[in-house]
N, C-alpha and C positions, 0 to 999 in steps of 0.2 A: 409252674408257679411254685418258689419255696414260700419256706415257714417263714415267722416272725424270730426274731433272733430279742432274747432278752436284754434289757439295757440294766438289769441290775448287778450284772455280770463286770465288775471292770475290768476284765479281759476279754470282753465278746465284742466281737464283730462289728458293733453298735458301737461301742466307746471307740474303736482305732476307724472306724466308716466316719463317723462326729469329726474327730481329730485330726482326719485328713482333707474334710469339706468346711472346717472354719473356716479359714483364713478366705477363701474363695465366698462364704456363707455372707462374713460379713459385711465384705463391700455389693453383694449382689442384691441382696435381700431390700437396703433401704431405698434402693432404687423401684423397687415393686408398686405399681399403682394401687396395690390392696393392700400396704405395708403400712400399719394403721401410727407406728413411732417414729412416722419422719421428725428430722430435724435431731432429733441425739442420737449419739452413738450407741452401735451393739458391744456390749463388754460380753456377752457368754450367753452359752448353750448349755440346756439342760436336757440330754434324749428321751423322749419317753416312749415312743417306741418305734422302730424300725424294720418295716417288713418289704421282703423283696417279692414282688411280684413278678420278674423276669430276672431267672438266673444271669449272671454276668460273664459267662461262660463264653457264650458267643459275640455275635457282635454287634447286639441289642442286650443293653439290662434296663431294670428300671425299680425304683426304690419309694416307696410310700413312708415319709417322714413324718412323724410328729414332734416337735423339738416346742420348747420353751426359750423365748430370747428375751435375756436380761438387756436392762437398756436402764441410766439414772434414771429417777421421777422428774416428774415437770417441776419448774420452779415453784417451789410455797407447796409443793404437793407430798400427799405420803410418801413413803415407800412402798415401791407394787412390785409382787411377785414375779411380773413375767408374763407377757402373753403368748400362748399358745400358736401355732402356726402348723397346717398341712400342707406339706410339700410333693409334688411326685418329680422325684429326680432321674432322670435316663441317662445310659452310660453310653459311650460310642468312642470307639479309636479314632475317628475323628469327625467332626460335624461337616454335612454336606452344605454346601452353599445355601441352601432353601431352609437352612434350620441356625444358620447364625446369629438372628437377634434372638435366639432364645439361651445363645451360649450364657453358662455359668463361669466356667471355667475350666482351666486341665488343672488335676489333678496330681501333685513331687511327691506324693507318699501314701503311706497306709495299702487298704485292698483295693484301690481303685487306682495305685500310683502308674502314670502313663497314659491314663485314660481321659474322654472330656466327657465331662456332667453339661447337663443344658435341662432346661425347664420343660418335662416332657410333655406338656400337653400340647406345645407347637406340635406336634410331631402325632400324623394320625395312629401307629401301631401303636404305639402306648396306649393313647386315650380309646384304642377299639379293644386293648385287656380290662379295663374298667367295665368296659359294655359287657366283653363276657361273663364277667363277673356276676354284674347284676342278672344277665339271662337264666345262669346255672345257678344263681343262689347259693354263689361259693363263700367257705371257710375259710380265710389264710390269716393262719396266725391269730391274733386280735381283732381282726378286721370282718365283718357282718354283712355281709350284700344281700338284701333283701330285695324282695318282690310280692306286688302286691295281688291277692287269689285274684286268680282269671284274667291276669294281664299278661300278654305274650312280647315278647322282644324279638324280633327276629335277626337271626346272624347276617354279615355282611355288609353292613352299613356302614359307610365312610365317615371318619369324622373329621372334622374340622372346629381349628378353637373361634371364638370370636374374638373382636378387637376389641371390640365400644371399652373405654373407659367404664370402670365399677370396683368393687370394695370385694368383689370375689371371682372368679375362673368358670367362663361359661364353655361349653361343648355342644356342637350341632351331630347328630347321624343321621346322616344323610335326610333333612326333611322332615324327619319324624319324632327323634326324640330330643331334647333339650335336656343335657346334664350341668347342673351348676354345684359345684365344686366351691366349697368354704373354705376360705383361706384362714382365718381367727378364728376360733374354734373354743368352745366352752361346755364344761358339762353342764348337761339336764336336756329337757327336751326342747329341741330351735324350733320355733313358731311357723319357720318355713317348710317344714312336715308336719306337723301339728293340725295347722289349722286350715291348709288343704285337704287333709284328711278327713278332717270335720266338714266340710264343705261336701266333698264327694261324699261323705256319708248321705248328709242330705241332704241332697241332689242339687245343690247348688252348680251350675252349668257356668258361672262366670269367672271361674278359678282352675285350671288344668289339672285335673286330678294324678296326683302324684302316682310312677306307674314303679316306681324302685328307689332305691336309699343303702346308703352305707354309711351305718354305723361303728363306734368302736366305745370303748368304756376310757375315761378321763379321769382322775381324781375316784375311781371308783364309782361313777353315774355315767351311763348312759350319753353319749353324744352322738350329735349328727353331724357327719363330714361330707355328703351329697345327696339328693335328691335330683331324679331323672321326674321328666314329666314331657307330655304331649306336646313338640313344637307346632306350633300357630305358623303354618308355611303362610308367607306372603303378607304376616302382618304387618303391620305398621306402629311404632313406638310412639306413643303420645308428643313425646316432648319432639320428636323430629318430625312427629305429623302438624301438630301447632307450627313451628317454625316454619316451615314450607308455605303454611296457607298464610301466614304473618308476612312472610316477604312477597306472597303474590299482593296482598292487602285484600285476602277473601274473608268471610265471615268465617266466625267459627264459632256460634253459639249452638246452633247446631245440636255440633260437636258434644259440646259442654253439656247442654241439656241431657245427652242420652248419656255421657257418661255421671251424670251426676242419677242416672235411675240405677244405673250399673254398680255402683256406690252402694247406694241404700238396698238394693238387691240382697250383696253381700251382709252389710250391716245386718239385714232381717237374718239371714240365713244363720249366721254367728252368734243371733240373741234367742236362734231356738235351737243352734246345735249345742253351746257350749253354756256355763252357767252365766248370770249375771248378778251383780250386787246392785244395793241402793249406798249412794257414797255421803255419809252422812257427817258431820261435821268434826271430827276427828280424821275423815280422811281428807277432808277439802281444805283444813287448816294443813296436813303432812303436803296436799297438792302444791296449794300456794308458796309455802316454806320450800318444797325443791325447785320450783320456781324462779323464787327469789335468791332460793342458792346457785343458781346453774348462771342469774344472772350478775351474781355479783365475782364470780367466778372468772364468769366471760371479759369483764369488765377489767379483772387483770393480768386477763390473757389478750386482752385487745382492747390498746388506750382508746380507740376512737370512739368506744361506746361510751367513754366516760359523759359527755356532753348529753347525754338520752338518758342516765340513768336513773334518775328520778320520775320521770315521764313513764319511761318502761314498767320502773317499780307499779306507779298507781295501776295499771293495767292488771295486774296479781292482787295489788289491795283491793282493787274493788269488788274483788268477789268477796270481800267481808263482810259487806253487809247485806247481802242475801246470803252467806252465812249463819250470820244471827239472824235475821228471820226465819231460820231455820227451813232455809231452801235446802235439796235435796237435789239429786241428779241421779240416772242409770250408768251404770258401767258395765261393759261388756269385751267382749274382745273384738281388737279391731283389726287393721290390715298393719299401721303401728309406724309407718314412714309412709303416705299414701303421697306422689307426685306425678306428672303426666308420665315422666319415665316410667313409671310401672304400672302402665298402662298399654294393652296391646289393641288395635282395631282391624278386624281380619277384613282379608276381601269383600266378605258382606256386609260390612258393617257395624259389626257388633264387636263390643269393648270387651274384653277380659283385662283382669287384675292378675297381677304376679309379685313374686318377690315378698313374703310376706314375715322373713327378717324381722324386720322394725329395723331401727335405729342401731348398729355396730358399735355405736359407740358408748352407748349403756348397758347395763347391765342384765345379764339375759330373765334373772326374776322378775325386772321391772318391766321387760318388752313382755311378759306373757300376765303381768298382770290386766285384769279390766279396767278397760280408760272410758271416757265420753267419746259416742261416735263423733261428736266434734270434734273432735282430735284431730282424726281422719280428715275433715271437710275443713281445717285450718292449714292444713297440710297441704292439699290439692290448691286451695286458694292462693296460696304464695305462690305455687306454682306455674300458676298464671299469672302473675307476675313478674315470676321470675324471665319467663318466655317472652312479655311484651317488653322487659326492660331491655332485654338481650338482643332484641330488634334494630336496625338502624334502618330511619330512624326510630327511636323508644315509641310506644304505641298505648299508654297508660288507657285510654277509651277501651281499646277493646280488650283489655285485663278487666276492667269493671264490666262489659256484656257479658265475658266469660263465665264472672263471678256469680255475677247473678242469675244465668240460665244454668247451670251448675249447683246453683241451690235450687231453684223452681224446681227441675228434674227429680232433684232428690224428692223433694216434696212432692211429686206427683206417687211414689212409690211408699212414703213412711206417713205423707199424711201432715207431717212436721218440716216447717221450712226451718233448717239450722240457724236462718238471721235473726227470726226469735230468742236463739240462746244469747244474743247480743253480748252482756257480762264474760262470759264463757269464750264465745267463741273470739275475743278479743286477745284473752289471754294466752289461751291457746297458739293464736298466731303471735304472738308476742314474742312468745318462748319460744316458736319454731325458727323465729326471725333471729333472733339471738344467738340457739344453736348456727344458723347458716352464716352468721358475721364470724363463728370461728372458724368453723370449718374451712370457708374462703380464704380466713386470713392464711391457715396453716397450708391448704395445699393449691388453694388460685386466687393468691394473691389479687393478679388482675380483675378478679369476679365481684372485689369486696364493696365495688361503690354498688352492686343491686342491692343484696340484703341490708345494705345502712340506708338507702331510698327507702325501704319499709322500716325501717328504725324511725329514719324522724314523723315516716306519716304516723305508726303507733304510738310514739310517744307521747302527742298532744293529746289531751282532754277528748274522752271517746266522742263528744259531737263535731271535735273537729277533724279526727282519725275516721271517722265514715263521709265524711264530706268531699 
């Protein structure tokens, strides 16, 4: 394994390596399912730093990128600096048949002219130097591979990438460990080591405790570009375990009941590993105000919301006035994007939570600030509807059994059934529903008439949105 080669240098390696993998960079990249500025164009690249982890000498290299890609602002939007992006690029004189849809492209110039670049996690040797990395608790360059005391890795292990559509690069060895690999990248510390950490501290068992991580420094802070942790052999994914019992037409309240203790489990665990606040009416007014900005936002990123938006709005205003009566709420830290997909159910039956991210597409202060565990439980709730909408035919009855033995659960574990927070948990899903009519719009189109089904039902008058 070499060093990191400087990119302050404009004559290193870095600057004519950048130079020679534009042109190939920028029609590759917006094609990425984790490639968060579809729809404009890439104008530039900014390196920040470039370390080769496989010399390119023989007839395997492989190259750990961190690059900034310029791209114009969205329409009516600032101007943004550039997001961040880690790449691990592999070299090969030419790609074998079994490694073609990861092709990048060949390479007319610079130090890699002649050569073909391809996306090396398809490709098990690359992604089994990562594994060693974490095992030895190696140094290259910039780059930090930790391990956590008394956790072993053992060599040999085959990897393989996964497929599922997601917002980041997952990695199987062989059964045992689960590397997820962050594609957008931001300094301070990502909630997705964080607050598994905190979990495994105290001893929360519903969260796979993180067993390695690689780090590097950003902007001068601290960043996390992977987390390895204990694969769940033969689990099963929430959202494609829903679906399955959905097209037999089985029950699944179940289901929902035990993962709504598995929920509050976690919830408990987090309000006594890490701190919590009382959210008092300075911040409930800032709550409702991002709110009602994300929604007016949305609104001219997607005309169809226009016809809801007053309806949407009262669902934010109405927490005003338990406001001024000077209602109050806890804040804690939560899982932060809680849906069935990130939910795993092993052979035995038992739920674990994963992925605890948040939301990619805010801002990483705002995902580790303290929210309302309803948050979480507005989250999950769409989610289940997402899954009977998705149905043919739609199955809206059993989105409501769901819902509801999904709160009861929880309640059997906090004491607190969530549908008391009525006000609250209204808004909550308002806003998540909102977020998902862009999201849809921007990258499945086709998806967009579920999330506006929960538009028109939130948008009436809250006794006719619970009816």
């Amino acid at each position: 394994m070499a060093d990191t080669v400087s990119p302050s240098d404009s004559t290193s390696t870095t600057a004519r390596l950048l130079a020679s993998l534009e042109p190939l960079l920028r029609d590759w990249l917006p094609r990425q399912r984790w490639f968060a500025g579809k729809g404009r164009p890439v104008t530039g690249f900014t390196p920040l730093a470039a370390t080769e982890l496989l010399p390119c000498t023989g007839r395997l290299g492989l190259y750990h990128l961190l690059l900034r890609v310029h791209q114009p602002p969205l329409p009516g939007g600032p101007p943004h600096p550039g997001d961040c992006y880690q790449l691990l690029i592999g070299v090969r004189e030419a790609l074998p048949p079994r490694l073609a849809p990861a092709l990048i492209g060949h390479v007319a110039q610079g130090p890699l002219a002649g050569r073909t670049v391809y996306e090396a996690l398809h490709d098990p040797r690359p992604a089994e130097v990562l594994l060693e990395a974490l095992r030895t608790r190696a140094r290259i360059g910039g780059l930090r591979f930790e391990r956590a005391p008394g956790q072993e890795i053992r060599d040999g292990l085959v990897a393989r990438l996964m497929t599922a559509e997601q917002s980041n690069s997952s990695v199987v060895y062989g059964d045992t460990f689960i590397l997820k690999l962050l594609r957008r990248v931001v300094p301070g510390v990502n909630p997705d080591l964080e607050i598994p950490l905190a979990l495994a501290r105290a001893g929360c068992a519903r969260v796979p405790a993180p067993t390695a991580w690689l780090q590097a420094d950003l902007d001068g802070q601290p960043c996390t570009l992977a987390v390895l942790q204990p694969f769940v052999s033969g689990a099963s994914d929430g959202w494609e375990l829903a679906l399955r019992e959905l097209a037999k037409g089985e029950d699944f309240t179940a289901e929902a009941r035990a993962l709504g203790r598995a929920t509050a489990e976690v919830h408990t665990a987090l309000a006594l590993a890490l701190p919590t606040v009382t959210l008092g009416q300075a911040r409930l007014r800032q709550l409702v105000d991002g709110m009602t900005g994300r929604l007016e936002a949305a609104v001219r990123a997607v005309p169809a919301l226009r016809p809801y938006e007053s309806g949407l709005r009262s669902a934010f205003t109405a927490l005003a006035g338990p406001v001024a009566e000077g209602r109050t709420w806890t804040a804690q830290r939560i899982h932060g994007d809680l849906h069935l997909g990130q939910c795993l159910r092993s052979p035995s039956g038992r739920w674990s939570l994963i992925d605890f991210e948040g939301e990619p597409a805010r801002p990483l202060a705002e995902r580790r600030m303290p929210q309302p565990a309803v948050r979480d439980i507005a989250g999950m709730l769409r989610s289940f509807d997402y899954a009977a909408l998705s149905a043919s035919p739609p199955a809206p009855a059993w989105a409501q059994g769901c819902r509801a033995a999904y709160c009861s659960g929880y309640a059997e574990i906090t004491g607190r059934d969530p549908r008391t927070e009525r006000v609250l948990l209204r808004a909550y899903e308002t806003d998540k529903a909102v977020y998902e009519v862009v999201y849809e719009a921007r990258h499945r189109p086709d998806w967009l008439p579920v999330p506006l089904s929960a538009v028109r039902r939130l948008s009436l008058p809250d006794q006719e949105a619970r009816s």
